[in-house]
N, C-alpha and C positions, 0 to 999 in steps of 0.2 A: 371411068369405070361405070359400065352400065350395072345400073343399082332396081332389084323389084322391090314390089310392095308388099307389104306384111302387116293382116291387120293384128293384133293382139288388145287383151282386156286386161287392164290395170288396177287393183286396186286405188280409193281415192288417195289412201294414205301414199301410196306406190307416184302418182302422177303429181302431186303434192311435192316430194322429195323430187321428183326430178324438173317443177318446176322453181323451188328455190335453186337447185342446181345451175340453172339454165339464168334463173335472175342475178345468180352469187359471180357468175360470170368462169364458169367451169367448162360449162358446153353452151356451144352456139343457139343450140335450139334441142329439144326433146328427143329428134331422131339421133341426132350424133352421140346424146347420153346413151341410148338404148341399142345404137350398135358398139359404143363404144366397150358397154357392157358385156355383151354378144363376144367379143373379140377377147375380151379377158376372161370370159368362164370358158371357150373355145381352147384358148392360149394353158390354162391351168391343167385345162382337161389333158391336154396332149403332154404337155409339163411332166403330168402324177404316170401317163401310162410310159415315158420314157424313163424317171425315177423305175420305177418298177423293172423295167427293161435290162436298167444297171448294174440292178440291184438282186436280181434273181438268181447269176450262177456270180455276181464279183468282178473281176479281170475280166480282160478283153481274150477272147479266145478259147473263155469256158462255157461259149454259149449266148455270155449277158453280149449287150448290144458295146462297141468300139465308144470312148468319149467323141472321137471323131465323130463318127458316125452320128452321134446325138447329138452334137456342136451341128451337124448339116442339119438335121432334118429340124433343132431350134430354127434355122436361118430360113428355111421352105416354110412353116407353121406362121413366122414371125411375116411374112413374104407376103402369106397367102392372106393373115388375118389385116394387112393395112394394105 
């Protein structure tokens, strides 16, 4: 997977935590914490707007989105973010 660069600014407390992280032996190194991150507020995000999705007319066929349907597009989200 070709991967870009990305430079972003950290608080010290911020780079602090993710270097015990990385010494506690969590993540390999600093980048994998910070896309790891990435991947799970990506992952939550799509989460809460399929919640909402389900959850707006009820049943399948009133509009809200099929469990199916939100079972696929978990598996494409989950696909896309590793």
């Amino acid at each position: 997977m070709v991967m870009e660069t990305l430079q972003i600014r950290l608080t010290k407390r911020l780079v602090e935590e993710l270097d015990k992280l990385v010494k506690e032996g969590f993540y390999s190194n600093k980048s994998e914490a910070v896309r790891d991150a990435v991947r799970r507020l990506v992952l939550e995000h799509e989460l809460g707007e399929l919640g909402e999705a389900l959850g707006e007319e009820g049943d399948e066929g009133t509009g809200g989105e099929s469990l199916l349907g939100a079972l696929k597009k978990i598996k494409g989200i989950r696909d896309y973010c590793y």
